[in-house]
C-alpha positions as CSV (number, residue, x, y, z in Angstrom):
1,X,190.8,-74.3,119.1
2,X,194.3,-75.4,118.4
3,X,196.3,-78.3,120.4
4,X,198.6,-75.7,121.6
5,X,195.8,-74.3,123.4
6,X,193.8,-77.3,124.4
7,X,191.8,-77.3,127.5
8,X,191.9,-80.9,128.1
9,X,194.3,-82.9,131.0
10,X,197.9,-82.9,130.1
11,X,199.2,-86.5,129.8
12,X,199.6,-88.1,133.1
13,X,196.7,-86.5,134.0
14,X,193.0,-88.2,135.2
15,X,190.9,-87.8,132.6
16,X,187.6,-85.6,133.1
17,X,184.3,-86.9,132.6
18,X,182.1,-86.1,129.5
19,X,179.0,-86.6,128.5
20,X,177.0,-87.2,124.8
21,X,175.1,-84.3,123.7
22,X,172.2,-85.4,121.5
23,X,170.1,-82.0,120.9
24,X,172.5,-79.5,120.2
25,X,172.3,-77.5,116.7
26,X,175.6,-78.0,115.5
27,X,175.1,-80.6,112.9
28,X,178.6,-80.7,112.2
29,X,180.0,-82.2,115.4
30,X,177.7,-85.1,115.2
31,X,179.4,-86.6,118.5
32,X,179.8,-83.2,121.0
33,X,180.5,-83.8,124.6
34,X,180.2,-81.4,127.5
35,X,183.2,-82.0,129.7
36,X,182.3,-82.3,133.7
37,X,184.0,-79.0,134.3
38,X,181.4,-77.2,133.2
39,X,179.1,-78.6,136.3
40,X,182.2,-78.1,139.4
41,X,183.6,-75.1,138.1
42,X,182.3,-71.8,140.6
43,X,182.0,-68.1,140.8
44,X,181.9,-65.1,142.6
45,X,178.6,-63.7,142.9
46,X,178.9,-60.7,141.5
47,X,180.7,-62.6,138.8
48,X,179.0,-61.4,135.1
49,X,179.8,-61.3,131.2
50,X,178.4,-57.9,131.1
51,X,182.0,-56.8,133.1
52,X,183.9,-58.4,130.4
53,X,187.3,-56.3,130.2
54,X,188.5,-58.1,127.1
55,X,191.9,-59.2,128.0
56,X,190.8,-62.7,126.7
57,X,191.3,-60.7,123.3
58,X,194.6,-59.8,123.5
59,X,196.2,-62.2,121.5
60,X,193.5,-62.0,119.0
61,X,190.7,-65.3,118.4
62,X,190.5,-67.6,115.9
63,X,187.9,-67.5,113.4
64,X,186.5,-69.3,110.8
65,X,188.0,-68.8,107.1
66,X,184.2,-68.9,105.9
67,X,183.6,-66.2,108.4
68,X,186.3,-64.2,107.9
69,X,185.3,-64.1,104.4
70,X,182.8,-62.7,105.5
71,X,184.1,-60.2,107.5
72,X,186.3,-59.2,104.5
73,X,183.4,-58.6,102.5
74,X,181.9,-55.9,104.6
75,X,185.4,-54.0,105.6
76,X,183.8,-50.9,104.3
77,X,181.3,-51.3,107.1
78,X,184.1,-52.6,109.9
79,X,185.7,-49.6,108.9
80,X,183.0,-47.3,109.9
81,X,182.6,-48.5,113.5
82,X,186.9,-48.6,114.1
83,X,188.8,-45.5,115.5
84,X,191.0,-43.1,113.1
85,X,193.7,-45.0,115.0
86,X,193.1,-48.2,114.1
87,X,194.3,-50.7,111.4
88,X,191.6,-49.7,108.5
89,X,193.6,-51.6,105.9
90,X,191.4,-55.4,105.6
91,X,194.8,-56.8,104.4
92,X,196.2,-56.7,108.1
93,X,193.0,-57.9,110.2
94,X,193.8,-61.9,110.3
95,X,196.8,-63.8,109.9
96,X,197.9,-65.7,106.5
97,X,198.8,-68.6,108.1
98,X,195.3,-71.3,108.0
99,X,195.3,-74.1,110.6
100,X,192.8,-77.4,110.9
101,X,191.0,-77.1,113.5
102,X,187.8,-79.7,113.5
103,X,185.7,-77.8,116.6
104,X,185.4,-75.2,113.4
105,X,182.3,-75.5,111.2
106,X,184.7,-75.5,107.7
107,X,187.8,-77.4,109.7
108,X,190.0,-74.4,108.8
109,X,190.6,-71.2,110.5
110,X,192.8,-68.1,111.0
111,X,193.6,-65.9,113.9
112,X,192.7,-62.4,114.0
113,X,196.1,-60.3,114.1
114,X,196.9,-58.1,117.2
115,X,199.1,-54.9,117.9
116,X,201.0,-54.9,120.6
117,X,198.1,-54.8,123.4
118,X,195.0,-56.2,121.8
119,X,192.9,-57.4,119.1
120,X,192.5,-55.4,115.5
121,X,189.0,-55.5,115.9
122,X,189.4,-53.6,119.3
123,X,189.0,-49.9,119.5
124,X,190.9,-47.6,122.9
125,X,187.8,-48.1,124.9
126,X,187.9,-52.3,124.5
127,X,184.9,-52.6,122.5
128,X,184.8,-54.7,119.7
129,X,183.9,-53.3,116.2
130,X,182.3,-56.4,114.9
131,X,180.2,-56.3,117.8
132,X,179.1,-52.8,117.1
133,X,178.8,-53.2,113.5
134,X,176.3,-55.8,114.1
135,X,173.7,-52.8,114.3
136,X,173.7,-53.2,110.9
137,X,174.9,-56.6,109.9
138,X,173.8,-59.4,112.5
139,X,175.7,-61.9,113.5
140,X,179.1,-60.3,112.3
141,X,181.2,-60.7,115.4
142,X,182.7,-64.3,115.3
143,X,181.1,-67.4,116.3
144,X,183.2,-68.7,119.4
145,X,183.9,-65.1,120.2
146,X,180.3,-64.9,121.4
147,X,180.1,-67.9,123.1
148,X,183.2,-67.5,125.1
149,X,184.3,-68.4,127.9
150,X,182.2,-71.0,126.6
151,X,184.3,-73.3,124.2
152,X,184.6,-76.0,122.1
153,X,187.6,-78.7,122.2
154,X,188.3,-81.7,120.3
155,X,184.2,-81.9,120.1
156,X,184.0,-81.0,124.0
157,X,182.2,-78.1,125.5
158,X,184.0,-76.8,128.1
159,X,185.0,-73.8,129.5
160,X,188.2,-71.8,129.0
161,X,189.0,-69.7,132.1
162,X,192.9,-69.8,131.1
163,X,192.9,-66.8,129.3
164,X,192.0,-64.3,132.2
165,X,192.2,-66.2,135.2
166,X,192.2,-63.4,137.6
167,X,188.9,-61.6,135.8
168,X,187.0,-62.7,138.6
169,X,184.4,-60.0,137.4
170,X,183.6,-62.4,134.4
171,X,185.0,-65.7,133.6
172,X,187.5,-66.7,136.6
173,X,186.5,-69.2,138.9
174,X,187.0,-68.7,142.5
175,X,186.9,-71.8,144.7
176,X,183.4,-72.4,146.6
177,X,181.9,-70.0,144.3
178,X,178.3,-68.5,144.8
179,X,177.4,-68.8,141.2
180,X,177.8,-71.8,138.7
181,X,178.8,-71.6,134.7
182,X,175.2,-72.0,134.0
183,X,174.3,-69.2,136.3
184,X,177.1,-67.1,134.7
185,X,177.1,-68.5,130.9
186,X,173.6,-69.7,130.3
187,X,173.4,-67.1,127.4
188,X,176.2,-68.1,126.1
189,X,175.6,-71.3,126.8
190,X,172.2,-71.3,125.0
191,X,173.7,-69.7,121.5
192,X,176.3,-72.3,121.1
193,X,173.8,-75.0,121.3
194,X,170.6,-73.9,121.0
195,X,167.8,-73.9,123.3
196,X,166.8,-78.0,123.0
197,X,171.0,-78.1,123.8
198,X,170.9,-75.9,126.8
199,X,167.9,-78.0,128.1
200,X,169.8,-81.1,127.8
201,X,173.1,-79.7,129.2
202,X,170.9,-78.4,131.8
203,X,169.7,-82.1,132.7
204,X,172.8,-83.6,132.7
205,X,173.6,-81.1,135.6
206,X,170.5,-81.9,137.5
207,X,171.4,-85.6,137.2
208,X,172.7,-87.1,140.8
209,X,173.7,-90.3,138.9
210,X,175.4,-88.3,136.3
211,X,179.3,-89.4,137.1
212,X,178.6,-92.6,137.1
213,X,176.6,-92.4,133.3
């Protein structure tokens, strides 16, 4: 995630606790934090990924440059899950600009490119063609696409409920909330960090003491 989009308090702000993550599978974020928002944030309880509407794709995500690589090197099979009215030419799917972006497991990364209403990779119907294509070649949709609205910044997991803050179907919080982000996001949650991870993250939760660690 870019600084233009951090999650973290603006300047002037308090700062948020965080806490060390020791169990997590992503080797290359040797000192990951989960940020206190994660335990206070609530939601409605009917709140559920599963009534995703994808506005958080609008703008297109940021992915990888190894994994777009990727992506490049199946567009035959992208191509065969997208719409006769989508964008089937591989040239247009991400942007040519590369930023650094450390939360990334290469440090680099691109955004996916958008028309004027949503992301390439998004057919009439909202579904994501990576996704789908996935029948065929797992793990193709992007990383931190997955995960969301579980996120990663500045080697903090957190949760981004900025894009969509209205969705309260799916990822925006409501105040006094039945339902907490590990209610809502444990999958999600659990594939960012692994099991041993959600366990721990899970712990630090049930910790009374935890504030003051």
């Amino acid at each position: 995630m870019s600084e233009e989009q951090s999650l973290l308090p603006e300047v002037g702000e308090p700062p948020v606790p965080s806490y060390a993550l020791r169990e997590h599978n992503l080797k290359y974020l040797p000192e990951l934090r989960v940020g206190e928002e994660l335990f206070t944030y609530r939601f409605a309880a009917s709140c559920s990924v599963n009534s995703c509407s994808a506005r958080c794709c609008r703008d297109g995500v940021l992915v990888d440059i190894a994994h777009r690589d990727r992506i490049l090197s199946e567009a035959a099979l992208v191509v065969r899950y997208m719409e006769p009215t989508q964008d089937h030419n591989p040239e247009n799917w991400f942007d040519s600009e590369v930023e650094i972006d450390a939360d990334f497991p290469s440090g680099r990364v691109v955004n996916t490119n958008s028309n004027p209403e949503t992301c390439v990779f998004l057919d009439s119907k909202r579904r994501c063609v990576l996704h789908m294509a996935e029948v065929e070649s797992p793990g193709l949709k992007p990383f931190f696409c997955r995960a969301y609205p579980i996120a990663i910044d500045h080697a903090r997991v957190t949760i981004d409920a900025d894009w969509c803050p209205q969705e309260t179907n799916c990822c925006g919080p409501v105040e006094g909330g039945e339902q907490s982000v590990l209610d809502v996001c444990g999958g999600e949650l659990s594939f960012l960090l692994g099991e041993a991870g959600f366990r721990e993250v899970q712990r630090i939760s049930n910790d009374p003491n935890r504030s003051e660690n």
